[in-house]
Backbone as a chain_set.jsonl record, in Angstrom:
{"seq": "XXXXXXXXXXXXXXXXXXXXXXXXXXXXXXXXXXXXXXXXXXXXXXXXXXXXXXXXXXXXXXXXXXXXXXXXXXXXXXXXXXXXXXXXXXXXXXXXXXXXXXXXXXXXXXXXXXXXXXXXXXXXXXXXXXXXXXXX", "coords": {"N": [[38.503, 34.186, 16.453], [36.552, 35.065, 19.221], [35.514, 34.429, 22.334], [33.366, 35.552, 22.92], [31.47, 36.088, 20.789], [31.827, 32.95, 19.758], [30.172, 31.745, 21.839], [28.094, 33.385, 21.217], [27.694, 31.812, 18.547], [27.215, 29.422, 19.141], [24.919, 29.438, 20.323], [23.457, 30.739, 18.687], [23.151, 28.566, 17.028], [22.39, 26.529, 18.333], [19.368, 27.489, 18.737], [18.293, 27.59, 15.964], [18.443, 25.21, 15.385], [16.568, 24.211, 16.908], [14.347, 25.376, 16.529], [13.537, 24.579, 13.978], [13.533, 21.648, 14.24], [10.934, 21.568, 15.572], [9.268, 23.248, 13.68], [9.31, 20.825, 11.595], [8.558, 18.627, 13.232], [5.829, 19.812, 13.07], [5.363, 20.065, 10.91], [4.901, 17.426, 10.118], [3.152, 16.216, 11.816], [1.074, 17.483, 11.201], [0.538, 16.888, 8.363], [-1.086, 13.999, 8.285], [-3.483, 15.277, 8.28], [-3.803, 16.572, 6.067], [-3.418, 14.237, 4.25], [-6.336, 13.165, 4.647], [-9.046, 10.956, 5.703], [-8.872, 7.59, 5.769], [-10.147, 3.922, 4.957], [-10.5, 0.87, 6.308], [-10.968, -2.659, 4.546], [-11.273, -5.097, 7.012], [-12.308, -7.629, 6.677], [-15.043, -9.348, 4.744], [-12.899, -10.359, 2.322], [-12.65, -8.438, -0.935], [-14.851, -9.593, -3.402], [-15.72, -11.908, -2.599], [-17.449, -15.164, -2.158], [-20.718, -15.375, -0.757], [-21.804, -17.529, 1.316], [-24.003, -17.707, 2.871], [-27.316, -15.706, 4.443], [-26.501, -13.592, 5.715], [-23.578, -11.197, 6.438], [-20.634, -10.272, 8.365], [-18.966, -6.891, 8.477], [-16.166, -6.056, 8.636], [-13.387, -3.862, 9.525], [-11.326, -0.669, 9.273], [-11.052, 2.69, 10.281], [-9.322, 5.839, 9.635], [-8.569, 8.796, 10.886], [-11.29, 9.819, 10.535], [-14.504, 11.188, 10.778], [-17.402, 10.343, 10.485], [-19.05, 7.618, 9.233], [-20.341, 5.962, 6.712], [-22.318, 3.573, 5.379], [-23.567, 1.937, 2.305], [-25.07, 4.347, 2.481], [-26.198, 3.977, 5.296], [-25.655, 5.543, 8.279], [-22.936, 4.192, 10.673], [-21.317, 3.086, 13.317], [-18.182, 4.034, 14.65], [-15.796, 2.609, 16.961], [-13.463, 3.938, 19.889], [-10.876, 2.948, 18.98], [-11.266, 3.046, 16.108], [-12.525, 1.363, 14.641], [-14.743, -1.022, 13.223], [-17.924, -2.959, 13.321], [-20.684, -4.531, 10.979], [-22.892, -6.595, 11.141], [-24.836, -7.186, 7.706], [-27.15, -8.022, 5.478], [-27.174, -10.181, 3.006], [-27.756, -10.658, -0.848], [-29.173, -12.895, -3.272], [-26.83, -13.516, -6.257], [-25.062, -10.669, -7.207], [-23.182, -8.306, -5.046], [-22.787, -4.586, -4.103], [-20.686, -3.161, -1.82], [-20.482, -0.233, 0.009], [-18.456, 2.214, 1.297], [-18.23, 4.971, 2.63], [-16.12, 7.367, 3.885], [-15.915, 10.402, 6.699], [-13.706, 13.067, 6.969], [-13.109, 15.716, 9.622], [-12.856, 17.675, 8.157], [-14.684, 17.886, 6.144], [-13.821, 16.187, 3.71], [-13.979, 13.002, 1.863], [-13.754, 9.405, 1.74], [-14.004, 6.832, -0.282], [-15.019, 3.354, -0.541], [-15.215, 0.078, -2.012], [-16.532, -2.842, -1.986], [-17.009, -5.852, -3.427], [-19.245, -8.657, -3.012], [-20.435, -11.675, -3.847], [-23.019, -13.537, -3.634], [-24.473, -16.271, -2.842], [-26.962, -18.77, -4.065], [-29.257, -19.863, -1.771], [-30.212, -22.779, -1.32], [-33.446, -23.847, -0.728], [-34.893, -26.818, 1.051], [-37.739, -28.766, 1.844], [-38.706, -31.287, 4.028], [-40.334, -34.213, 3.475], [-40.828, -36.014, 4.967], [-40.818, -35.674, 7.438], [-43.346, -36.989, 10.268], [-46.125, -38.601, 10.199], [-47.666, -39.422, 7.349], [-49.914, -41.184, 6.227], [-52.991, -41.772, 6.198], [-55.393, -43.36, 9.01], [-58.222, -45.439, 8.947], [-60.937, -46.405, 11.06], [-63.565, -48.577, 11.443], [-66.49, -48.913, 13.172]], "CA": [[37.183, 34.266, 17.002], [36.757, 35.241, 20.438], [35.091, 33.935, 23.141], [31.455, 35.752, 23.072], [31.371, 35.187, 19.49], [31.88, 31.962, 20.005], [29.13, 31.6, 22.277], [26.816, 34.093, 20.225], [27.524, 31.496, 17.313], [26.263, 28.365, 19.57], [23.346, 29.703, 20.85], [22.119, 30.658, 17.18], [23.176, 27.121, 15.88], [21.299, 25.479, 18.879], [17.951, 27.939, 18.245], [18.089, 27.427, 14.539], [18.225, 23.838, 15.398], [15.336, 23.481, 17.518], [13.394, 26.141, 15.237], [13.59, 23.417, 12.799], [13.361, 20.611, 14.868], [9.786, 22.228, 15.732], [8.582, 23.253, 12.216], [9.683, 19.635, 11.034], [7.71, 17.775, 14.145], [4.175, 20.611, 12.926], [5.198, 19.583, 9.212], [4.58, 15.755, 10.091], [1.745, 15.678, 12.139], [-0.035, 18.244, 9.878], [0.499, 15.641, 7.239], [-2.214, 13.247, 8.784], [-4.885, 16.014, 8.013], [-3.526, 17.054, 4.732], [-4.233, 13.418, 3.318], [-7.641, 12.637, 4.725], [-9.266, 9.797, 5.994], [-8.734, 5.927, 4.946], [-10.846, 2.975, 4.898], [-9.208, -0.349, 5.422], [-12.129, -3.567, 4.719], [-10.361, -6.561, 6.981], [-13.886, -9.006, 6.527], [-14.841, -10.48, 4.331], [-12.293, -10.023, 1.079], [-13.449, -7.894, -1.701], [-14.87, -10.849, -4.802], [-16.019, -13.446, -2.179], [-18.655, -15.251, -2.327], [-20.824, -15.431, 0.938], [-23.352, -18.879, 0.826], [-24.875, -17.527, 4.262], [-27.991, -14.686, 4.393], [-25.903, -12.566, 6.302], [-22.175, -11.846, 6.665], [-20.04, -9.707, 9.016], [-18.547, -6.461, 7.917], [-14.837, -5.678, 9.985], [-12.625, -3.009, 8.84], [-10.621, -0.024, 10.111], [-10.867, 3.731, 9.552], [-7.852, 6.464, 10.285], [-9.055, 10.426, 10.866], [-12.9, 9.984, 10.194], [-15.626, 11.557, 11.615], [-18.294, 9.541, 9.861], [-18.532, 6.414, 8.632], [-21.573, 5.702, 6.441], [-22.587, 1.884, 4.776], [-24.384, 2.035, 1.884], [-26.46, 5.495, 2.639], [-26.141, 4.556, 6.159], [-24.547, 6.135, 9.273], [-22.584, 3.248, 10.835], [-20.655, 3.05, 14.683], [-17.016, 3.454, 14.672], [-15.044, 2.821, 18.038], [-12.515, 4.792, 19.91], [-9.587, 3.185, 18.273], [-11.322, 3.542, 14.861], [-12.872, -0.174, 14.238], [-15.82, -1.004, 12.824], [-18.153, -4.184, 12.552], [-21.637, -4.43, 11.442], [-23.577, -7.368, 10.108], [-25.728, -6.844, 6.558], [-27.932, -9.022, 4.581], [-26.626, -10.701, 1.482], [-28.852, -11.356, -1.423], [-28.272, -13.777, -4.299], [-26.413, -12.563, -7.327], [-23.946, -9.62, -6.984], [-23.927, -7.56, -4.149], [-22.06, -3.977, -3.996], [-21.328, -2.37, -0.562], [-19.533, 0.607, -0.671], [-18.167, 2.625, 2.31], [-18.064, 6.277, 2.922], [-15.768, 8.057, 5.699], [-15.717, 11.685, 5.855], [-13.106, 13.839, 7.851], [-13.874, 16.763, 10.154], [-13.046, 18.804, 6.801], [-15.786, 17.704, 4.763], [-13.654, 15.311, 2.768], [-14.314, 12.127, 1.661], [-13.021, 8.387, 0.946], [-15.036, 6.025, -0.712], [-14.411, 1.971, -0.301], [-16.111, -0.506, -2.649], [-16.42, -4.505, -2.334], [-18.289, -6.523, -4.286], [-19.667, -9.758, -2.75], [-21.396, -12.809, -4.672], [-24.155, -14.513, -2.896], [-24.696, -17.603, -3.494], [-28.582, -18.669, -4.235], [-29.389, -20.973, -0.925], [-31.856, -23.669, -1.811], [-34.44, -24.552, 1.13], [-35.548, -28.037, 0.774], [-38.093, -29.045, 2.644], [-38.334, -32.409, 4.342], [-41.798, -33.933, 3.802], [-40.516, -37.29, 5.362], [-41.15, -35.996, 8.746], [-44.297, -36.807, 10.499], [-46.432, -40.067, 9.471], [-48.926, -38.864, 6.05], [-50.671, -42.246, 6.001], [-54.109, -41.303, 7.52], [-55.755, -44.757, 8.581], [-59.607, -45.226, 9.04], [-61.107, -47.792, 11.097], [-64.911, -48.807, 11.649], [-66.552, -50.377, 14.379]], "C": [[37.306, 34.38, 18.518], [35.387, 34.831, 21.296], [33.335, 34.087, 23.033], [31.198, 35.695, 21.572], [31.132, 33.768, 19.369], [30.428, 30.963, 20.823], [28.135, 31.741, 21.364], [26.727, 32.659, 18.903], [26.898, 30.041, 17.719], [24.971, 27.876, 19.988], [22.203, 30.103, 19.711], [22.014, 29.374, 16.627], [21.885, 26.393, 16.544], [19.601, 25.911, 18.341], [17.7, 27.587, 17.068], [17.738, 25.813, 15.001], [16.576, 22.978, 15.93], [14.203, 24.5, 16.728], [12.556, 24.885, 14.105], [13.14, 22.044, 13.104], [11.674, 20.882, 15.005], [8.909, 22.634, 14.798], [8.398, 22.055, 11.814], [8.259, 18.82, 11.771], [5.91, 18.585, 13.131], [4.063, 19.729, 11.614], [4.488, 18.288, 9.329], [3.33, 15.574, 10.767], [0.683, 16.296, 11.124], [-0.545, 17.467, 8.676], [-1.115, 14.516, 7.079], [-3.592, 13.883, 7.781], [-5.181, 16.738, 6.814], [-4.072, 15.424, 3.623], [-5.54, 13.001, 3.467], [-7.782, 11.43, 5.54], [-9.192, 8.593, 4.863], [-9.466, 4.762, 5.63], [-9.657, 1.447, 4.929], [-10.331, -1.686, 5.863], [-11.063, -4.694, 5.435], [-11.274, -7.965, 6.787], [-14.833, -8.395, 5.881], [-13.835, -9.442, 2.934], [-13.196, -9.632, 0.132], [-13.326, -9.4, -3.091], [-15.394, -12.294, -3.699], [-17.165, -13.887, -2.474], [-19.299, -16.024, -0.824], [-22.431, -16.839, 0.188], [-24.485, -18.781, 2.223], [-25.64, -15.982, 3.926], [-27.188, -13.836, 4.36], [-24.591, -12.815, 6.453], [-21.776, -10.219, 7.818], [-18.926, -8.547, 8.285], [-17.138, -5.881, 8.445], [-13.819, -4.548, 9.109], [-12.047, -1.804, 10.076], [-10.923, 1.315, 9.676], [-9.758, 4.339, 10.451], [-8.926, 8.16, 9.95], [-10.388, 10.495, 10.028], [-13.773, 10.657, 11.154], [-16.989, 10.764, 11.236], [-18.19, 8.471, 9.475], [-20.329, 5.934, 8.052], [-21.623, 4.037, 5.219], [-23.414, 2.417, 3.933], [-25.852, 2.878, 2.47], [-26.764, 5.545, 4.322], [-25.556, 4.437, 7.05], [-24.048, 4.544, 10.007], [-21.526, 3.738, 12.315], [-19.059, 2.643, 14.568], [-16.529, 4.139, 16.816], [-13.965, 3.818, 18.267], [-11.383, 4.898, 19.591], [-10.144, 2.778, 16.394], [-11.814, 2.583, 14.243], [-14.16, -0.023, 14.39], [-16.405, -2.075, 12.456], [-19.769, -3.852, 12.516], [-21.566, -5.724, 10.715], [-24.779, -7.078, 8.498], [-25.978, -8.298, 5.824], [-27.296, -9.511, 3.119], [-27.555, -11.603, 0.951], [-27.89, -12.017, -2.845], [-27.776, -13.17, -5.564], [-24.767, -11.379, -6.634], [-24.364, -8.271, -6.055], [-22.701, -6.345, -3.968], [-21.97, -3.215, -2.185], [-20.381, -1.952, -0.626], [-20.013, 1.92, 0.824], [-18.104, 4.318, 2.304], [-17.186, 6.653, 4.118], [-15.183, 9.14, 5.149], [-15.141, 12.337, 7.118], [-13.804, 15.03, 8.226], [-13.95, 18.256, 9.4], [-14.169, 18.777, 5.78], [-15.391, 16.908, 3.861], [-13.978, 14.118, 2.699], [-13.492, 11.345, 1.138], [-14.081, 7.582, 1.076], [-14.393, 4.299, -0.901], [-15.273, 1.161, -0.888], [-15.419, -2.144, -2.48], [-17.339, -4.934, -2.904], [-18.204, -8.275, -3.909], [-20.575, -10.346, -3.563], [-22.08, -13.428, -3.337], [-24.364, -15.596, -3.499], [-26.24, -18.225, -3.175], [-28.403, -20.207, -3.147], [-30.55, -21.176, -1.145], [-32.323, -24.04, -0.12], [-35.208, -25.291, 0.294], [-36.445, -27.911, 1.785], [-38.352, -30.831, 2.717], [-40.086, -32.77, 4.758], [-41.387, -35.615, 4.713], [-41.011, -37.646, 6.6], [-42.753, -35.713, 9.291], [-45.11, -38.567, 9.503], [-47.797, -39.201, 8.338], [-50.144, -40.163, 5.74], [-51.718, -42.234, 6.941], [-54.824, -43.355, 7.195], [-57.502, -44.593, 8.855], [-60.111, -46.763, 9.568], [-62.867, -47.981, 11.256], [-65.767, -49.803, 12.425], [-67.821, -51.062, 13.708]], "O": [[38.216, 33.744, 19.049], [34.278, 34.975, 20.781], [32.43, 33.253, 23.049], [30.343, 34.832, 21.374], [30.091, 33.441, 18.8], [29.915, 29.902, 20.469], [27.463, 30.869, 20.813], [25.636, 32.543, 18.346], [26.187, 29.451, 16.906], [24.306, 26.842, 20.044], [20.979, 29.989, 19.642], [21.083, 29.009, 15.909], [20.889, 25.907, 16.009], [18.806, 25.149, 17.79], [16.564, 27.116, 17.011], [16.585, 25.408, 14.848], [15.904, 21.987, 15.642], [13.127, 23.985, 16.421], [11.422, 24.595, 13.725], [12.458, 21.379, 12.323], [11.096, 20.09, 14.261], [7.717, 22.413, 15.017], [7.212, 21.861, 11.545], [7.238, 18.49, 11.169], [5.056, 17.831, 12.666], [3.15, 18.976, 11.277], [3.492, 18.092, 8.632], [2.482, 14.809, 10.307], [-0.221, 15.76, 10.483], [-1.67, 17.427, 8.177], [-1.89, 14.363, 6.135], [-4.341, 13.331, 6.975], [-6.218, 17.314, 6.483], [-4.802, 15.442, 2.632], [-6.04, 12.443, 2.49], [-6.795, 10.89, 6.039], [-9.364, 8.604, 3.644], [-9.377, 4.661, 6.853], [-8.707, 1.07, 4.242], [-10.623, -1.889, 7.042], [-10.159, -5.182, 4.757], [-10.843, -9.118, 6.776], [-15.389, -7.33, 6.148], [-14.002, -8.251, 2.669], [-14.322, -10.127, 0.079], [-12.331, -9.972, -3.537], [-15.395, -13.466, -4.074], [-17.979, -13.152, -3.033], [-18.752, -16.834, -0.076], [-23.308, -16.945, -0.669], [-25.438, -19.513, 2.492], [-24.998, -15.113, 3.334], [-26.934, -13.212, 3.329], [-24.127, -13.948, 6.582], [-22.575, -9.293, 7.955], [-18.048, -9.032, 7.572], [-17.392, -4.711, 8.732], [-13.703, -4.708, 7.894], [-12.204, -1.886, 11.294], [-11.131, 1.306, 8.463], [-9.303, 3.865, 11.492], [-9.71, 8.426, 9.038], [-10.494, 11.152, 8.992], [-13.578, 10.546, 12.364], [-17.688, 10.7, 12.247], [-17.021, 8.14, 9.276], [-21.268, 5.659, 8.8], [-20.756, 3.775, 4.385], [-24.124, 3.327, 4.36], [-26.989, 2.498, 2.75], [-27.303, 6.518, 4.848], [-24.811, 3.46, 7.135], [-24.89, 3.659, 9.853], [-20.999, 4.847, 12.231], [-18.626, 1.498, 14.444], [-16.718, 5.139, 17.508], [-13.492, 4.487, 17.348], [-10.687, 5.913, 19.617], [-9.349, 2.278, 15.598], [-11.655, 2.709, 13.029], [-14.757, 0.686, 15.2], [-15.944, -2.592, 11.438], [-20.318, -3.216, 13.416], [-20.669, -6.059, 9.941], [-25.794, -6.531, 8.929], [-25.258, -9.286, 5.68], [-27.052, -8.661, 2.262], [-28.064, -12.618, 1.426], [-26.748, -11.847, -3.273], [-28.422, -12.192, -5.941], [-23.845, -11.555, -5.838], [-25.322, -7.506, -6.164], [-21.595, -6.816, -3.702], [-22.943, -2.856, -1.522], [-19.381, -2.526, -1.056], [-21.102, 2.336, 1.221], [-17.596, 4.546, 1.206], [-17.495, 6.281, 5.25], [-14.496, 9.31, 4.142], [-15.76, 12.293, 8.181], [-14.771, 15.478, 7.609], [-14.536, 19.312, 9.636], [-14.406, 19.535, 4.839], [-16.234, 16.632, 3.007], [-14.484, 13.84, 3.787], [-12.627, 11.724, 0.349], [-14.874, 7.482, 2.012], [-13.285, 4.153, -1.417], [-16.396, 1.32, -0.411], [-14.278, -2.531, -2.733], [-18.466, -4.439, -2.91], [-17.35, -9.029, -4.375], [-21.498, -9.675, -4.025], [-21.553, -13.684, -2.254], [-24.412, -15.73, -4.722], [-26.657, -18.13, -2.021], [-27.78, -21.232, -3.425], [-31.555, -20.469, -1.208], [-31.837, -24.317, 0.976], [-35.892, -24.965, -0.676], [-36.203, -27.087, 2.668], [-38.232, -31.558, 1.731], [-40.839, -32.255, 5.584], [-42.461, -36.181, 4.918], [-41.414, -38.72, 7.046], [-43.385, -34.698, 8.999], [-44.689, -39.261, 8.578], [-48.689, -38.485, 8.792], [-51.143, -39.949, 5.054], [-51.614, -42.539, 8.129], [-54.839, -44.139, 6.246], [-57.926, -43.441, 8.949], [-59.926, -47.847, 9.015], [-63.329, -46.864, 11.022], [-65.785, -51.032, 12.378], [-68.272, -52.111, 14.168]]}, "num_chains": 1, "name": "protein.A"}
């Protein structure tokens, strides 16, 4: 093998190399947008049971453009976090997430919270009820 051969055969190995190196890097990020967006609930665990009106909803999304709560549109931040508060009624309560990439696709996220039926007592104790009557 002679010298410019030699060369010629380093300068295709290196191009091939970074060819590849370069397809490989497109292959992987491309990836991202090939699976979609993901939902991730971190508050409250899906099956809890909440004994307060209202509870706090915390979670994460990855490559969304939307993010909708039960039917509606909902505020995600610039690194992709999301909290709202919602009402919890007694019995079984479904709330179920939507986030939809800038393709039109969709992932759907379901928890199911128990409420727990809060009793309101009332307190007739306070205040005096004994009316008196006097007569001059």
């Amino acid at each position: 093998m002679t010298r410019t051969s030699f060369i010629r055969l380093i300068k295709s190995v290196v191009t091939l190399f970074l060819a590849s190196l370069i397809v490989a890097f497109a292959i992987w990020r491309s990836l991202n947008y090939a699976r979609g967006s993901s939902i991730t609930i971190t508050e409250p665990v899906n099956g809890s049971s909440i004994s307060s009106k209202s509870v706090l909803i915390k979670g994460h999304v990855e490559r969304a453009k939307n993010l909708i709560l039960n039917g509606n549109g909902i505020n995600i931040n610039e690194k992709g976090e999301f909290s709202i508060a919602i009402l919890v009624f007694p019995g079984i309560n479904v709330v179920t997430l939507i986030a939809k990439d800038q393709f039109g696709r969709s992932t759907e996220q379901r928890i199911v919270l128990s409420g727990l039926s809060i009793s309101t007592t009332t307190d007739t104790s306070i205040g005096n009820n004994n009316a008196t009557t006097t007569t001059p």
